[in-house]
N, C-alpha and C positions, 0 to 999 in steps of 0.2 A: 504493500500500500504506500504510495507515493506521499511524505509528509514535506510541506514546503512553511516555512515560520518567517514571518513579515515583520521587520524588527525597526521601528521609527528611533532615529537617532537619541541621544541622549539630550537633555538644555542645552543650549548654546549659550555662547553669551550673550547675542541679541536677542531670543528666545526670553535671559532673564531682565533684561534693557526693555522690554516688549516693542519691540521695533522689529519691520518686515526685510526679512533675509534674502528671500528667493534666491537668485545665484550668486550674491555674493558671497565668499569663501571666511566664513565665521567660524573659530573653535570651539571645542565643547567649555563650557560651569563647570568647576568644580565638582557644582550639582551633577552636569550630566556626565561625567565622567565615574563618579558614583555609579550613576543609573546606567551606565554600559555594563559598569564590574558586575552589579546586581544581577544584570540579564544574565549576562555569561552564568555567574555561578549557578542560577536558578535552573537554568537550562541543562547545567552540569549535573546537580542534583537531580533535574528530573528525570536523567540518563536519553537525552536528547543528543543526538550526532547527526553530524551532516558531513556531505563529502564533494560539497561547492560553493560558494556565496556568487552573490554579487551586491554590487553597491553603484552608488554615484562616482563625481567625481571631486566632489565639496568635501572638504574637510571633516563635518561633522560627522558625516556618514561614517566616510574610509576609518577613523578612528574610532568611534564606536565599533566596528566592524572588529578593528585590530584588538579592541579593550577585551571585545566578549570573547573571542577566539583566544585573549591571551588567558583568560579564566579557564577555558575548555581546554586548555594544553593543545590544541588544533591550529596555533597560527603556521603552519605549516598547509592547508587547507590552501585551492589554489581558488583565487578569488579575480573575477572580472570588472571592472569598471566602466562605467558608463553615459556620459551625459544625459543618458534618453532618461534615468533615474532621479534625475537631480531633480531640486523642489522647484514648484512654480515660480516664473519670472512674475515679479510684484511691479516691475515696470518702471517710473517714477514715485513711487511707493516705497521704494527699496531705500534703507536706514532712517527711513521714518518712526519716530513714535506712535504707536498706533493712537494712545490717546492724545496726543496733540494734534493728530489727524479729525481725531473727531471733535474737537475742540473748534478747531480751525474747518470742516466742513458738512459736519454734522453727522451723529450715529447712523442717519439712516444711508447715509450715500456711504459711508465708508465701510456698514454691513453690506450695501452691494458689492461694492471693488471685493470681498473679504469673503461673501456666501453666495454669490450667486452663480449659477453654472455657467453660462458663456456668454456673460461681463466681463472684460479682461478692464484694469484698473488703467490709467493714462498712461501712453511709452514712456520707457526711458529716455531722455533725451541723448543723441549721440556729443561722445565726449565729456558725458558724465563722470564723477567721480566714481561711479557703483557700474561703469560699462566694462564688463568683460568681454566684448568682442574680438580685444586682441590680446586676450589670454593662451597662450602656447596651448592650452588642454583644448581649445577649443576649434584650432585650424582644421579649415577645412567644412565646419559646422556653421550655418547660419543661426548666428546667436539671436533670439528673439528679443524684439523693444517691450512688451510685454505678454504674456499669458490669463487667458480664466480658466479656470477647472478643467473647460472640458478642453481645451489646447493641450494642457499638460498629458491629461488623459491617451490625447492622441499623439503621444509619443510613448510615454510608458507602458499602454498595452499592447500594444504591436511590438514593442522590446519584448515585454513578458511572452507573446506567443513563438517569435522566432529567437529566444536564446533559453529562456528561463525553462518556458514547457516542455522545450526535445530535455532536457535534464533531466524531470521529472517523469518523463516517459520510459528516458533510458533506467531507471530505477535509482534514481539519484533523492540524498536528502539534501533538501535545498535552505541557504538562511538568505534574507535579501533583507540587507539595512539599507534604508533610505531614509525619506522626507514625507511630511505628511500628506501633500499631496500626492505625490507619484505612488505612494500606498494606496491611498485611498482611489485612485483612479484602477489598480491591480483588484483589488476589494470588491469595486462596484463590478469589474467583468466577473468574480470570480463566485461572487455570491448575487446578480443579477438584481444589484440594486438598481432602482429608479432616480432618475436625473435629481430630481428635490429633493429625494431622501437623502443621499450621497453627500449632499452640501452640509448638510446635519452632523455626519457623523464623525465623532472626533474618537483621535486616536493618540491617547498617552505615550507620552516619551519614554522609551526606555523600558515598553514590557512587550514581549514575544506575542504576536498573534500566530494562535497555529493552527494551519489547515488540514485538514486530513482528509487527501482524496481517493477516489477510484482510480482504476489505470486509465480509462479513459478522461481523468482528470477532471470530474464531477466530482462537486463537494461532498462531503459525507457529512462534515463537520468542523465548526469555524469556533475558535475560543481562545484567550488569552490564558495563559499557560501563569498559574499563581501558586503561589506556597501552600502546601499542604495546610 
């Protein structure tokens, strides 16, 4: 039985600044450096293994990724990187506070930019300070001015069918740390959530969502993996 565990990075520091990340390349808090160790062990504890990851190609992730695998004795595990994983482009939105945002334009438009399915928040402006366009990881990649939901969606799950699924079909266990977006976009294909619902559902940093499917990669069953 094919198990694949969806693991959102640990806090960031912007995370704990509440200011919007999207691709720029922010470390983990303290805090989430904690909540990597935590995952790891618990995972360890629950005699959980895997024999591939993937991740982004942001900071937060790949470290996270390294933290939990360093608890599981597995950093040796061969792990892929990927931009199509990285969390949604926030646009000119990016190293904003959120609540000075809403200060400055009010809760209900900056719950749009924030919850809506395919609202993508204002672009980046080119030559920004938060433009990674000509980030070396990203040559070759048209970096987007901004993302909504469902933009992000439409890179991550076509990632998910053509690298992640042959893994899982090959009888692989799978761990894939990311961003709350590019999960939740994996989530909605995977447990056939609805457009609105999908906007709703949040996913805590730092603890294992685990899947457990059929060969033909039907759900059987979706749950976060918690201490006895």
């Amino acid at each position: 039985m094919p198990t694949l565990v969806l693991l959102r990075h640990g806090q960031s520091q912007w995370n704990r600044e509440n200011r919007f990340t999207g691709w720029w390349d922010v470390d983990l808090s303290d805090r989430g450096i904690a909540e990597a160790r935590a995952a790891g062990k618990l995972l360890q504890d629950k005699r959980v293994d895997f024999d591939c990851c993937f991740t982004s190609v942001l900071t937060r992730a790949i470290r996270t990724l390294h933290l939990v695998l360093h608890e599981m004795d597995r950093l040796w595990l061969p792990v892929t990187k990927d931009w199509r994983l990285n969390e949604r482009h926030y646009g000119a939105l990016t190293g904003l506070n959120k609540q000075e945002m809403i200060d400055r334009v009010g809760a209900e438009q900056v719950k749009i930019w924030r919850r809506s399915y395919d609202i993508p928040p204002p672009p980046l402006d080119s030559g920004s300070e938060y433009d990674v366009s000509g980030d070396r990881r990203y040559v070759g990649v048209k970096v987007p001015e901004t993302e909504s939901l469902k933009d992000t969606i439409g890179r991550a799950v076509p990632y998910y069918e053509s690298e992640i699924a042959p893994a899982l079909k090959a009888g692989k266990r799978v761990l894939v740390a990311a961003h709350g977006n590019s999960l939740r976009g994996i989530i909605k294909y995977l447990s056939k959530i609805g457009d609105e619902e999908i906007v709703g559902l949040e996913i805590p940093t730092g603890k294992p969502v685990v899947y457990d499917l059929a060969d033909d990669l039907s759900v059987i069953r979706r749950y976060y993996l918690e201490e006895a």
